[in-house]
Backbone as JSON, one array per atom type, in Angstrom:
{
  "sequence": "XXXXXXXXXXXXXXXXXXXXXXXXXXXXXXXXXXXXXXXXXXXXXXXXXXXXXXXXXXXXXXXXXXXXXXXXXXXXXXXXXXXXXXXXXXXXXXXXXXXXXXXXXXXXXXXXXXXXXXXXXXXXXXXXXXXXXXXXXXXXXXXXXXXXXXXXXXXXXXXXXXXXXXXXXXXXXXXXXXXXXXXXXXXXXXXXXXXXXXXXXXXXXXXXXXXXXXXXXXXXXXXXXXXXXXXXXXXXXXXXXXXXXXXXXXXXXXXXXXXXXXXXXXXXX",
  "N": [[-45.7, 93.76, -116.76], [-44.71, 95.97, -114.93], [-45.73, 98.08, -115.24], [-48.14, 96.78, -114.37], [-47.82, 96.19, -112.02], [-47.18, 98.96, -111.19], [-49.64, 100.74, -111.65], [-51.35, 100.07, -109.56], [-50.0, 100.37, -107.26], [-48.67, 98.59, -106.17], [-45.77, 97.68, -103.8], [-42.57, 96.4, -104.73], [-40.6, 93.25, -103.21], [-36.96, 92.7, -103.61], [-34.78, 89.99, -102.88], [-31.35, 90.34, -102.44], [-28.04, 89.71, -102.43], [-26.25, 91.49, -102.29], [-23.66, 92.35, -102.98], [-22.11, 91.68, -107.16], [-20.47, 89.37, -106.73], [-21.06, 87.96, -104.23], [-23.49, 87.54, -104.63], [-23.74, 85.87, -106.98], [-22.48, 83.69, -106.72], [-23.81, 82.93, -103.92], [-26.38, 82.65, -104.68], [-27.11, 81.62, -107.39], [-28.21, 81.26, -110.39], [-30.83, 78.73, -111.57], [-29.93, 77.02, -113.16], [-27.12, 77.19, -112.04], [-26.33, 79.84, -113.36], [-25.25, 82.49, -113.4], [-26.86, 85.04, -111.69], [-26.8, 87.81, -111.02], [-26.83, 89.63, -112.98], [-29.73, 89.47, -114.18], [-30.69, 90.27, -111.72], [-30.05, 93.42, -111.46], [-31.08, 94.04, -114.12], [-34.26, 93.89, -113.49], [-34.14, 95.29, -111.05], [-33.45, 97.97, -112.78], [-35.85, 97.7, -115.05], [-38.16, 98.29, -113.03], [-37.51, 100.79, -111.71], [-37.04, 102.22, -114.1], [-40.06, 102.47, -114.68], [-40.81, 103.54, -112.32], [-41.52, 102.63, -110.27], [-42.49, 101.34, -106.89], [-40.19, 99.98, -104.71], [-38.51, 97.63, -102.24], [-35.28, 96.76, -101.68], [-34.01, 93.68, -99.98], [-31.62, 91.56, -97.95], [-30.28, 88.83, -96.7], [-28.37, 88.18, -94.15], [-25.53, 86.31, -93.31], [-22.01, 84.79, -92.1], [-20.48, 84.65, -93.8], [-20.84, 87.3, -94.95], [-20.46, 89.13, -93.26], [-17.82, 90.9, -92.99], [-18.1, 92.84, -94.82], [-19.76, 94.57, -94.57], [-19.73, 97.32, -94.74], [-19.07, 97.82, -97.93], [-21.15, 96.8, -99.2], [-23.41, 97.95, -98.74], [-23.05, 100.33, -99.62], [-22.8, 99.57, -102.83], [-25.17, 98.92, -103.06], [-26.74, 101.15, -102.59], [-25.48, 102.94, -104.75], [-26.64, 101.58, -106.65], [-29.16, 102.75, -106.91], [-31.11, 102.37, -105.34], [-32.92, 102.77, -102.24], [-34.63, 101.87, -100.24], [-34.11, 99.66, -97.83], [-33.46, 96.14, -96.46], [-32.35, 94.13, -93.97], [-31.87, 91.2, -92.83], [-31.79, 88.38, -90.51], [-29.54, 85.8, -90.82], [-31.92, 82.64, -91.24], [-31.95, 79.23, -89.79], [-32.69, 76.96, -90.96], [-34.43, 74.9, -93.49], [-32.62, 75.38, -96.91], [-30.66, 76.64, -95.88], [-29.8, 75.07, -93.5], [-28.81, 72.56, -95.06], [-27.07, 73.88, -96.89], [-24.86, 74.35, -94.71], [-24.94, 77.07, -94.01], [-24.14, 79.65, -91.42], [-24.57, 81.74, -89.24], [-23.7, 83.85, -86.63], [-23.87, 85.77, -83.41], [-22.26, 87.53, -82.79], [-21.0, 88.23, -85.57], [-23.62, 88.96, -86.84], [-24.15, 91.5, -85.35], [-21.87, 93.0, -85.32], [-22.58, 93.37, -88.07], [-24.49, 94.87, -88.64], [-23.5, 97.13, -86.85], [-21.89, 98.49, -88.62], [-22.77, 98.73, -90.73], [-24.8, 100.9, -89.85], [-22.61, 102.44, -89.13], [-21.7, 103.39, -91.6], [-24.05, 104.44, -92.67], [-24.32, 106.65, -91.71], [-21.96, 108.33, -91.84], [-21.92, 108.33, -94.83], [-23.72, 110.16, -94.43], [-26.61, 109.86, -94.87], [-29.25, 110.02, -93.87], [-32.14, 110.4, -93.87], [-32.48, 110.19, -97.01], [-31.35, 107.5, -98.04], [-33.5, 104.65, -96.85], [-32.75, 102.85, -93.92], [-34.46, 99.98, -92.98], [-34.32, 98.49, -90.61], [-32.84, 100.34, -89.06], [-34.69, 102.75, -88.93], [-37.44, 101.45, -88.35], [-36.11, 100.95, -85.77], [-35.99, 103.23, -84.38], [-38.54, 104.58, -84.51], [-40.04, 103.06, -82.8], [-38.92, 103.42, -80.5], [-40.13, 106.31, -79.92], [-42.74, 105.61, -79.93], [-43.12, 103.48, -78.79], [-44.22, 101.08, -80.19], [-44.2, 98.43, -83.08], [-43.31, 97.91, -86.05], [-42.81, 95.95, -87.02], [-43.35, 91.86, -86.21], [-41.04, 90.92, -85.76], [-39.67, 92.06, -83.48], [-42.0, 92.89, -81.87], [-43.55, 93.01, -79.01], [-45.53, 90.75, -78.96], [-45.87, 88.5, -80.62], [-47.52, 86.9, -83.65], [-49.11, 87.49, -86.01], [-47.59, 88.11, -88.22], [-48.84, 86.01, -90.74], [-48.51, 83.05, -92.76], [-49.56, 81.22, -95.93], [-49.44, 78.47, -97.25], [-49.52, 76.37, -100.73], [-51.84, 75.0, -100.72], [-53.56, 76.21, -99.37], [-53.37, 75.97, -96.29], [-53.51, 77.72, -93.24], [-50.67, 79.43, -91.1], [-49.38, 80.18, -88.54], [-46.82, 81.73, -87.89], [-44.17, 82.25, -91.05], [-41.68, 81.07, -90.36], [-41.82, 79.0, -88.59], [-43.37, 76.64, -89.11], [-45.37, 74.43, -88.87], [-47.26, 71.54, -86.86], [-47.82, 72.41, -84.03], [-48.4, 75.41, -84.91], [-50.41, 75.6, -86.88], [-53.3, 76.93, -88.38], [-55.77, 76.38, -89.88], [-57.35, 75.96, -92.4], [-57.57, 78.04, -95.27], [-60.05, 78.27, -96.44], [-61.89, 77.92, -94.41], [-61.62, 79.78, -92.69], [-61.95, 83.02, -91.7], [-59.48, 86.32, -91.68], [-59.31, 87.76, -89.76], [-59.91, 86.7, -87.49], [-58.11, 84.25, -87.45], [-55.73, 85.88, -87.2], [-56.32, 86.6, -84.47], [-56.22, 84.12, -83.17], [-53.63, 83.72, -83.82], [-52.12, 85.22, -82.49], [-52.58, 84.45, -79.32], [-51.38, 82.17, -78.89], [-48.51, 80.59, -77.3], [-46.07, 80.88, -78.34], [-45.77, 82.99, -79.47], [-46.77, 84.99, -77.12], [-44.88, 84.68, -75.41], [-42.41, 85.15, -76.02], [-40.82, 87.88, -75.05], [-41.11, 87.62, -72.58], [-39.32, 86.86, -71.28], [-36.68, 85.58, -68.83], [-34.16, 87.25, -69.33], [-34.38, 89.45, -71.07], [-35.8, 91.07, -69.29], [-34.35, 92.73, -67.9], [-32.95, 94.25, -69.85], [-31.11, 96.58, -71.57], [-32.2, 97.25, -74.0], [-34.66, 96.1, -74.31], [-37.02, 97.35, -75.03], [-36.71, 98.14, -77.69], [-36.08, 95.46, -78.54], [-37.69, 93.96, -77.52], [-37.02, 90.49, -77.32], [-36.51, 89.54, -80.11], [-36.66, 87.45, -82.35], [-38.63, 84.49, -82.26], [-38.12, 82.13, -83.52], [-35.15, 81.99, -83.74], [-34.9, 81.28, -80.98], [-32.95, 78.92, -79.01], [-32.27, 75.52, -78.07], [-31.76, 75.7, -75.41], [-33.61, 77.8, -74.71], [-32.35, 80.71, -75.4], [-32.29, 83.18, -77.28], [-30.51, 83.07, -79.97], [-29.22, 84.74, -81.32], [-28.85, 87.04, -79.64], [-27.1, 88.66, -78.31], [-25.69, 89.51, -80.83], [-27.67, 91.7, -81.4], [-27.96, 93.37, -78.42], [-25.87, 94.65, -78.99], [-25.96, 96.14, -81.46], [-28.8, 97.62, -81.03], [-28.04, 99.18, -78.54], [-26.14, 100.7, -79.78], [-27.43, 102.61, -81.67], [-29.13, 103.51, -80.71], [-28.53, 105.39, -78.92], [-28.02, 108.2, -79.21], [-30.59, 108.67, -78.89], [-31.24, 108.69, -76.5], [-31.52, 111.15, -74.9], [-33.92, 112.32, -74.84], [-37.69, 112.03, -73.98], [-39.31, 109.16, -74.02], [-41.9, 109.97, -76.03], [-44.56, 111.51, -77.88], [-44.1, 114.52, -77.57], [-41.15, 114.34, -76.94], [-39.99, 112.74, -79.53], [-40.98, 115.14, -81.6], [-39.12, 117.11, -80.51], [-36.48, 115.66, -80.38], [-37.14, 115.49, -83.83], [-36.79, 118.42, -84.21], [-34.42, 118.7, -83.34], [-32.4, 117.37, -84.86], [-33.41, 118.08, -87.68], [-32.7, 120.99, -87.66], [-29.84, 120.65, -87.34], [-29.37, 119.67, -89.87], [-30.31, 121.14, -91.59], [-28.57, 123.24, -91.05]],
  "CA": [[-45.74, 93.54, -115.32], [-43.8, 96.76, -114.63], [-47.49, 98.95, -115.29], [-49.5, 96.54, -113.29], [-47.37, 96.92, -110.38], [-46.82, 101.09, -110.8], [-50.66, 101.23, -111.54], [-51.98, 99.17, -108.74], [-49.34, 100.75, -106.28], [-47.78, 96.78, -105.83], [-44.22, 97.5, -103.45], [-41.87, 95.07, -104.73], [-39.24, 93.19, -102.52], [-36.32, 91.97, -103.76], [-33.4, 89.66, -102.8], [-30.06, 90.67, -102.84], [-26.83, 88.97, -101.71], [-25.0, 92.51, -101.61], [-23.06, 92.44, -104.51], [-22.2, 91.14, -108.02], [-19.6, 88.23, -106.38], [-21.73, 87.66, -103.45], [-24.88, 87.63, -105.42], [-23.81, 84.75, -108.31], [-22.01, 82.7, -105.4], [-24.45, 82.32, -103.18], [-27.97, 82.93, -105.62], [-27.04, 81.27, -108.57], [-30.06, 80.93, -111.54], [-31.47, 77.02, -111.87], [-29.04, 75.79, -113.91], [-25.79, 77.21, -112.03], [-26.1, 80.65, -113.98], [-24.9, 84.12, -112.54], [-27.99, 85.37, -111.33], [-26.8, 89.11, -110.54], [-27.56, 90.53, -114.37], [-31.19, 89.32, -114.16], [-31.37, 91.22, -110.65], [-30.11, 94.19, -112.2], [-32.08, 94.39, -115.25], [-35.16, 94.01, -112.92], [-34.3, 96.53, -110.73], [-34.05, 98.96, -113.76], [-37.18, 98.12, -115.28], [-38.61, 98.9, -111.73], [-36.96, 102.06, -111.93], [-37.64, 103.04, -115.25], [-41.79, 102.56, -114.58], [-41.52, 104.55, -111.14], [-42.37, 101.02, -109.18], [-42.17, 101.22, -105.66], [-39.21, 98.67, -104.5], [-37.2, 97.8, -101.36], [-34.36, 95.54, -101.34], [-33.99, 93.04, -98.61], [-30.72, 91.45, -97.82], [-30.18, 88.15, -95.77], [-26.8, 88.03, -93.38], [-24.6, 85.26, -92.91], [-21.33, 84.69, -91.98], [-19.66, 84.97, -95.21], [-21.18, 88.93, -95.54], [-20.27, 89.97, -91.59], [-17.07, 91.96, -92.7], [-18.24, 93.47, -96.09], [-20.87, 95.53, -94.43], [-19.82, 98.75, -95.55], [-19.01, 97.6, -99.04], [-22.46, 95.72, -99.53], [-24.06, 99.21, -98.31], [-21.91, 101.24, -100.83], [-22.62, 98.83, -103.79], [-26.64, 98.61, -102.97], [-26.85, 102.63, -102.99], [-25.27, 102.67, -106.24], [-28.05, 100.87, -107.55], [-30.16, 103.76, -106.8], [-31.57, 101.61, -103.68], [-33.5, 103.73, -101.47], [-34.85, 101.21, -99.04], [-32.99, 98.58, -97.77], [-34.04, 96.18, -95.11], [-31.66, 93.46, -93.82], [-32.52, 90.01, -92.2], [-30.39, 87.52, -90.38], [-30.09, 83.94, -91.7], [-32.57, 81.09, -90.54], [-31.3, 77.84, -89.91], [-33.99, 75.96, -91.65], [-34.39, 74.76, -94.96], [-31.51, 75.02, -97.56], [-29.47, 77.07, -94.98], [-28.98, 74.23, -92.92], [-28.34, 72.03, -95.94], [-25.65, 74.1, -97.02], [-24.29, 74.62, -94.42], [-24.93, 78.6, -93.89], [-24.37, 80.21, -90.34], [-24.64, 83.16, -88.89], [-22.92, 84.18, -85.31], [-24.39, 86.94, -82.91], [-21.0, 88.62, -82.93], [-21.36, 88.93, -87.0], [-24.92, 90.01, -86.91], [-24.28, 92.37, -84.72], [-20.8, 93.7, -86.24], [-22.98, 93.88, -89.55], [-25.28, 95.97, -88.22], [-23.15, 98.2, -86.5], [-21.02, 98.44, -89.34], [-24.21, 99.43, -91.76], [-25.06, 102.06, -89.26], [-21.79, 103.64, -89.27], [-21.82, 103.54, -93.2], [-24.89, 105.21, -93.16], [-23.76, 108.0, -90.97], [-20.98, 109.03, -92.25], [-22.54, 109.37, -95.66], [-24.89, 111.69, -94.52], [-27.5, 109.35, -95.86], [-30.29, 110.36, -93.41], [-33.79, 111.09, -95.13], [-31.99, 109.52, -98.26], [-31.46, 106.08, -97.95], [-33.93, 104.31, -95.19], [-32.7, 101.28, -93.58], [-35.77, 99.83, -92.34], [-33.9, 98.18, -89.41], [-32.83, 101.68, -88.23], [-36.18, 103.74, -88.99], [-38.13, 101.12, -87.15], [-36.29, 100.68, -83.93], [-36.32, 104.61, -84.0], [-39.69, 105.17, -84.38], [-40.34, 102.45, -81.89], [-38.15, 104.24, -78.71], [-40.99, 106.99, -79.79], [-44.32, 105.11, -79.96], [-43.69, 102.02, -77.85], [-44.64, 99.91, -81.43], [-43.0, 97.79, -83.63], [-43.99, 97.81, -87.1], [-42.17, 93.96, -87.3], [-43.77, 91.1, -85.46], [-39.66, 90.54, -84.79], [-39.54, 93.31, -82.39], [-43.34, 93.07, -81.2], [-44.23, 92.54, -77.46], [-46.38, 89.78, -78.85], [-46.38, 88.17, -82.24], [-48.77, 86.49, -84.78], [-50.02, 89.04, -86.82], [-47.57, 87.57, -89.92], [-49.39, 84.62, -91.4], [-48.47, 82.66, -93.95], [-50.52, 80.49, -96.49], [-49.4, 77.22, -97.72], [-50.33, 76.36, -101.47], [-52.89, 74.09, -100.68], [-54.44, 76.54, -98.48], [-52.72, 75.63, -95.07], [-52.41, 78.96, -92.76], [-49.58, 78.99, -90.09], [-49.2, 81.55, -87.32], [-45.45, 82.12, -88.89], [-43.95, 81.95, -91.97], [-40.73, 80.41, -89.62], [-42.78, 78.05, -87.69], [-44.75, 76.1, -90.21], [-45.66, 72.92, -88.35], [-48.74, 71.26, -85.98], [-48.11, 73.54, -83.05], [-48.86, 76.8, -85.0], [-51.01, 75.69, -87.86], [-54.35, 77.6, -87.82], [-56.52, 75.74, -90.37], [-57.67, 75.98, -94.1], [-58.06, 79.72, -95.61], [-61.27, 78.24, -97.19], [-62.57, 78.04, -93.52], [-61.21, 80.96, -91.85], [-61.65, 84.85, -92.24], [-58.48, 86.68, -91.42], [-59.18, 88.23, -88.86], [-60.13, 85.43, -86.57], [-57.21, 83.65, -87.31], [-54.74, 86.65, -86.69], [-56.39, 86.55, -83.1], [-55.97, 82.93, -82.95], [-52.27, 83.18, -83.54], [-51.68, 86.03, -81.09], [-52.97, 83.81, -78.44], [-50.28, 81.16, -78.94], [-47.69, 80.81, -76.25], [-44.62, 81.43, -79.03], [-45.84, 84.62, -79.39], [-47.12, 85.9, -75.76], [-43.44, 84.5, -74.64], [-41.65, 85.78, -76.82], [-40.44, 88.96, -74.8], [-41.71, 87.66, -71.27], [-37.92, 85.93, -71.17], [-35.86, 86.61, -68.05], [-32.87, 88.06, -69.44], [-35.07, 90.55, -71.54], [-36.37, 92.04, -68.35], [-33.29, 93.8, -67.12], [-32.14, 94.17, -70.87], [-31.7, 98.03, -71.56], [-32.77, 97.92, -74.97], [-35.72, 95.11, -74.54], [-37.73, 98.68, -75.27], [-37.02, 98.27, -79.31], [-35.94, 94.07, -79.23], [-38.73, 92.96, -77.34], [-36.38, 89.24, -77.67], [-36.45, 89.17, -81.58], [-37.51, 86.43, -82.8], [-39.32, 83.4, -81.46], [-37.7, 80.78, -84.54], [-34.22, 82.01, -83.02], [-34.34, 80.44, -79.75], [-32.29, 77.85, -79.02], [-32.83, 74.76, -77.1], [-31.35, 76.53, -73.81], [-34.53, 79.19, -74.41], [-32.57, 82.17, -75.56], [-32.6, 83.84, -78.78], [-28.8, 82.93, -80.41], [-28.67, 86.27, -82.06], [-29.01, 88.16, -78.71], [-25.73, 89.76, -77.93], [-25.49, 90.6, -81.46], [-28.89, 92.85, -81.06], [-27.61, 94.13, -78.23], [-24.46, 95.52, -79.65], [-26.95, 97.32, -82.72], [-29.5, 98.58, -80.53], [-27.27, 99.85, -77.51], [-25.39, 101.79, -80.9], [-28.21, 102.99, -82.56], [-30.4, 104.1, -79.71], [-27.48, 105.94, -77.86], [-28.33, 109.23, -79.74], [-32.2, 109.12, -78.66], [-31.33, 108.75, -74.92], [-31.85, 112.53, -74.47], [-35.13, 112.54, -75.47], [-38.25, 110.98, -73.7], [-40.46, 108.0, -75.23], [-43.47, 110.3, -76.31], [-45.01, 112.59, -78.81], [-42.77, 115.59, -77.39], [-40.19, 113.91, -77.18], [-40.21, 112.7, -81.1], [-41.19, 116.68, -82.37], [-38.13, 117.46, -79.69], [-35.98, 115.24, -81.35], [-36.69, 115.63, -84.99], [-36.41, 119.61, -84.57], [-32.97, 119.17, -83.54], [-32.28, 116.81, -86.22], [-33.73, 118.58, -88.91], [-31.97, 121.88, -87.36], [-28.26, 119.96, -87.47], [-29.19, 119.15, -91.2], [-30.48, 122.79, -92.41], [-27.55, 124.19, -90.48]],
  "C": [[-45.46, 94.84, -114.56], [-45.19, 97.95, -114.71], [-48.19, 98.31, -114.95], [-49.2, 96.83, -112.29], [-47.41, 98.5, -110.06], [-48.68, 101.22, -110.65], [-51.55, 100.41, -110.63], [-51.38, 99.32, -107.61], [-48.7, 99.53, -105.43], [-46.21, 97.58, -104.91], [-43.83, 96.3, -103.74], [-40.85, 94.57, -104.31], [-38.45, 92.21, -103.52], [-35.17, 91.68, -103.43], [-32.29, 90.2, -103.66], [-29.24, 90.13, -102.09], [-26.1, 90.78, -101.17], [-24.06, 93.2, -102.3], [-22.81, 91.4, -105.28], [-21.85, 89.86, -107.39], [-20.41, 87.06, -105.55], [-23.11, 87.26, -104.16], [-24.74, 85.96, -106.35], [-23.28, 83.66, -107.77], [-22.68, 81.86, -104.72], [-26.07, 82.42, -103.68], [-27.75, 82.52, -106.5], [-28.39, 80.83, -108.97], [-29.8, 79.36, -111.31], [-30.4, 76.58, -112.45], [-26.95, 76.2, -113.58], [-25.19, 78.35, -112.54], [-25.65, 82.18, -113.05], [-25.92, 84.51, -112.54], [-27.93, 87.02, -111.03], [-26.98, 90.21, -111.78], [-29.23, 90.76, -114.25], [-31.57, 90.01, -112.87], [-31.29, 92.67, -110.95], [-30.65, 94.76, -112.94], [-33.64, 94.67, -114.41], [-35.09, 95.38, -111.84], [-33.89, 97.58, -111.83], [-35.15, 99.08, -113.94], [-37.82, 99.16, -113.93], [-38.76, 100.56, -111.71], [-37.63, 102.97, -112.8], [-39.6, 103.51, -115.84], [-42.12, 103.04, -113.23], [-42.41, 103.67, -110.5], [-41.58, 100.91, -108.31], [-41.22, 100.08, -105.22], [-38.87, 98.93, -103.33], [-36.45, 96.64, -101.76], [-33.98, 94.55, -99.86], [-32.91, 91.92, -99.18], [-30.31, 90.4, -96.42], [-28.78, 87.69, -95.75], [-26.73, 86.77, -93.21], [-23.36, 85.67, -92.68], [-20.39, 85.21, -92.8], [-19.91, 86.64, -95.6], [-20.24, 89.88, -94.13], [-19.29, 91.09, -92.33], [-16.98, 92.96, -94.19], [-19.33, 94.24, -95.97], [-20.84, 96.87, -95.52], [-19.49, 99.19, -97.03], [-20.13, 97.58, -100.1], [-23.47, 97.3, -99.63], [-23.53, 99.98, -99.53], [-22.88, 101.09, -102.38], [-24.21, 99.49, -103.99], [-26.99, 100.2, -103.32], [-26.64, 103.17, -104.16], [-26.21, 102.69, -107.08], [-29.12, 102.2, -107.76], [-31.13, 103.54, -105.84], [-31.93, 102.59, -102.64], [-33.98, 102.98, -100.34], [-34.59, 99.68, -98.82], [-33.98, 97.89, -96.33], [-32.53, 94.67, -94.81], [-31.9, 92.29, -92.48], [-31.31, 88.9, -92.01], [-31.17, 86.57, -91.23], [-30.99, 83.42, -90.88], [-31.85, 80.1, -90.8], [-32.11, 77.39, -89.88], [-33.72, 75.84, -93.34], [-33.0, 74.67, -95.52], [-29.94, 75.82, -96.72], [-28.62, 75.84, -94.31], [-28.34, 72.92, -93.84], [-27.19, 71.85, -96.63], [-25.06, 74.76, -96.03], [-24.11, 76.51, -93.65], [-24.9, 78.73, -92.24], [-24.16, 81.55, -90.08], [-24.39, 83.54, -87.4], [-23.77, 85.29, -84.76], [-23.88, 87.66, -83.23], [-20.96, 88.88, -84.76], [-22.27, 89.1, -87.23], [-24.5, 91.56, -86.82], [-23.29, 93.68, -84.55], [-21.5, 94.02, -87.59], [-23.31, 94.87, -90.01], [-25.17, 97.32, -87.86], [-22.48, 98.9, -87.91], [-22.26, 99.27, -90.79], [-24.92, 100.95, -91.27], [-24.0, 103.24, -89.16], [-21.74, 104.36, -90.47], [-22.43, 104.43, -93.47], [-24.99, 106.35, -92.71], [-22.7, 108.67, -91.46], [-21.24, 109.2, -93.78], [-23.25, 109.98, -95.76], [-26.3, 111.04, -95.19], [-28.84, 109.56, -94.93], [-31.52, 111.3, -94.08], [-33.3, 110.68, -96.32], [-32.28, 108.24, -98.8], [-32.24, 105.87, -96.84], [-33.61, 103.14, -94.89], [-33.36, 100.75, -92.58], [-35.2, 99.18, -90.72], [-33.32, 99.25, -88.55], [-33.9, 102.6, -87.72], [-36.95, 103.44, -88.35], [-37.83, 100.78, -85.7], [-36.49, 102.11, -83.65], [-37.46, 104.92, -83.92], [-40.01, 104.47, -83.36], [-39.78, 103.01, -80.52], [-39.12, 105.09, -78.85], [-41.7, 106.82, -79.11], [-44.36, 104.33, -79.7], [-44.03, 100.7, -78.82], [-44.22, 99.94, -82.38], [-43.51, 97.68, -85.04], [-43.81, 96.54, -87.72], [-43.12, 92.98, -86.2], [-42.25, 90.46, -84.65], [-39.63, 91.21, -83.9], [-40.7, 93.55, -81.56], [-43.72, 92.62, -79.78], [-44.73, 90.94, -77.53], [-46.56, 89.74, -80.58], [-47.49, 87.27, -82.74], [-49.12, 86.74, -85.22], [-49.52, 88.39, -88.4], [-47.73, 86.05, -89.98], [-48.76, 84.47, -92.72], [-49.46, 81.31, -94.57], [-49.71, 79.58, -97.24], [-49.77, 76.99, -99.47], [-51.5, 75.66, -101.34], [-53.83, 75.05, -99.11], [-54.36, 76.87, -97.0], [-52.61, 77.34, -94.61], [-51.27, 78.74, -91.45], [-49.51, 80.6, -89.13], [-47.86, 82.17, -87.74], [-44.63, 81.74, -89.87], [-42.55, 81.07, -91.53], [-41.01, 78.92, -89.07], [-43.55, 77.06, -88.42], [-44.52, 74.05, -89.86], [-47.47, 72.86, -87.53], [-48.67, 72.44, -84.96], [-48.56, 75.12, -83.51], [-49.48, 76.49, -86.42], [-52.69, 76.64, -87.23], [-55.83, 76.99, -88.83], [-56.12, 76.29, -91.63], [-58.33, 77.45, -94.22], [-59.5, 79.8, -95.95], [-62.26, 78.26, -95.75], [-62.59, 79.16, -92.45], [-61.6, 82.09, -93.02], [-59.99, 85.4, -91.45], [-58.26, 86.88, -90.25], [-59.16, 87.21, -87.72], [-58.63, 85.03, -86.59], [-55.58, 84.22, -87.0], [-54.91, 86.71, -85.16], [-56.24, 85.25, -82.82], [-54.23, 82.72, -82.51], [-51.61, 84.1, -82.54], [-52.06, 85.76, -80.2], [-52.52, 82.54, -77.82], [-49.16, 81.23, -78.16], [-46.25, 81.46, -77.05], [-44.62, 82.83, -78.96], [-46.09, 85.67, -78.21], [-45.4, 85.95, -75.29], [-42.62, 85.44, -74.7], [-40.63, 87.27, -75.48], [-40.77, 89.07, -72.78], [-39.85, 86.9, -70.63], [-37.29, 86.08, -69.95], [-35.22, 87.7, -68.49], [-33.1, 89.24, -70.31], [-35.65, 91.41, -70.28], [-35.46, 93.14, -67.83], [-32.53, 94.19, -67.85], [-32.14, 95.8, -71.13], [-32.12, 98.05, -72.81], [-33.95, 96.45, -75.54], [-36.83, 96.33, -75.44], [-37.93, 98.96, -77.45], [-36.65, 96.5, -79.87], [-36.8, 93.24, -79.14], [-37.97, 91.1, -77.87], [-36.54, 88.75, -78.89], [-37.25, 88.27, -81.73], [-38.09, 84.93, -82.68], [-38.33, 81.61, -82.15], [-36.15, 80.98, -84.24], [-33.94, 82.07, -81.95], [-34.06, 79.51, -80.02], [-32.66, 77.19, -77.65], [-32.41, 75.18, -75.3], [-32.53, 77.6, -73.35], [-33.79, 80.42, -74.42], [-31.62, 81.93, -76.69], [-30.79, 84.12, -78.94], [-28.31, 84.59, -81.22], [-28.63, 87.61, -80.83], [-27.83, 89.36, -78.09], [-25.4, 90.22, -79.29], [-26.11, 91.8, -81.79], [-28.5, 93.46, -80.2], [-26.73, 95.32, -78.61], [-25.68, 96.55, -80.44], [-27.23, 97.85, -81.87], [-29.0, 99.17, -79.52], [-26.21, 101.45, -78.63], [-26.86, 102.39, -81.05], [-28.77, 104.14, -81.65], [-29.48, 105.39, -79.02], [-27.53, 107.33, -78.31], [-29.92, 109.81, -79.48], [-32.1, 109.19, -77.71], [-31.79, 109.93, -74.44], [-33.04, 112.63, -74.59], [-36.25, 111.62, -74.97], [-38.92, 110.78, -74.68], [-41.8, 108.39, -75.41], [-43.23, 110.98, -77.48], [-43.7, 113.68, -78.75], [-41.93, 115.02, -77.74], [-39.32, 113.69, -79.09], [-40.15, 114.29, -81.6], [-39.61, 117.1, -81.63], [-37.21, 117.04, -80.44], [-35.63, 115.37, -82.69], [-36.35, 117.35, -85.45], [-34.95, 119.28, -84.61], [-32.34, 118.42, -84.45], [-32.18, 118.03, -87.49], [-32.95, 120.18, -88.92], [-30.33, 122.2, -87.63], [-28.28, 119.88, -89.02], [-28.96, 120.61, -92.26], [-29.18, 123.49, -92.28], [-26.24, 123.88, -91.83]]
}
């Protein structure tokens, strides 16, 4: 498997809790087994056949104050790109029970960003939730459909064929038909034409938000029945941190080359 993926240029994501404890706790194998060897061993192979990987890493409650631990641990590994995703409250989340707070998002976050600053891990480690709101204060665009002006772009497919405007969303209001009758394209303009997605970022309280500019109102499957997005004050917190170092610098081309000289200047130095 490990030479079809390297020779076919496959990136492969995989779950992680964070660490060993966290990992066999809350991921246990089918029958109740510690599940954090078998993630291990896989990321070796990976490794050892020079196969493209990121790790991706979904927050809850139970992680909020082990940020800079979880970060630590994952680097270790030899983990080079990291991406990190709140919880959904759907499916077996809400089953067991799982939640996730703004205020521990948004402590997670910060808390991952300091981590990664103070080890000097810039151009090292990338944590895709840093790299893309940064490039986004650049170039105005979001390389997530979470952060996008206007989503629908990620589809998902059903086994039986079914596509859905979001892999969150997967009901009547955002189905898009049968793959066997659609081409892609069509049906990516279909779902960017859907009110979830135009809304999305048209919100009030995003208009006068100072860092609507990289949240564009997250994500459409975290609004709440009041109409606003339960994770929103912990996004602020991140992106009001994060961004607070690009302020000097306008949102263009220049700006960017402006920027990464003095960067790359601070680093050489």
């Amino acid at each position: 498997w490990c030479r079809l993926f390297r020779d076919n240029n496959f990136t492969i994501g995989i779950s992680l809790e964070g660490s060993e404890d966290l990992q066999n706790h809350h991921r246990p194998g089918k029958r109740g087994e510690a599940s954090y060897p078998a993630v291990l061993r896989g990321i070796t192979l990976l490794q050892h056949y020079r196969v493209d990987f990121n790790v991706l890493i979904v927050v809850h409650d139970d992680m909020a104050r082990h940020a800079a631990a979880i970060y630590d641990h994952v680097v270790s590994l030899g983990v080079r790109y990291l991406q990190f995703q709140p919880l959904m409250n759907e499916g077996n989340a809400l089953q067991q029970r799982y939640q996730l707070s703004a205020d521990n998002w948004g402590r997670f976050m910060i808390d991952i960003w300091r981590q990664w600053r103070k080890r000097g891990d810039m151009g090292r480690v990338f944590v895709i939730n840093i790299e893309q709101a940064w490039a986004q204060y650049f170039t105005h665009i979001s390389a997530t459909c979470v952060h996008s002006a206007r989503c629908g772009t990620n589809l998902v497919m059903e086994p039986d064929g079914k596509l859905y405007a979001c892999d969150h969303l997967i009901n009547s209001q955002h189905y898009l038909g049968q793959l066997a009758n659609n081409t892609l394209a069509p049906a990516v303009d279909s779902a960017t034409r859907l009110p979830f997605g135009i809304k999305k970022s048209q919100r009030r309280e995003c208009q006068r938000c100072s860092v609507k500019i990289v949240c564009q109102g997250g994500c459409p499957a975290h609004i709440n029945s009041a109409g606003y997005n339960r994770l929103c004050s912990g996004y602020y917190s991140f992106f009001t941190e994060i961004l607070a170092p690009l302020r000097a610098w306008p949102r263009d081309l220049n700006g960017l080359k402006a920027w990464r000289a003095d960067v790359m200047g601070r680093f050489s130095g």
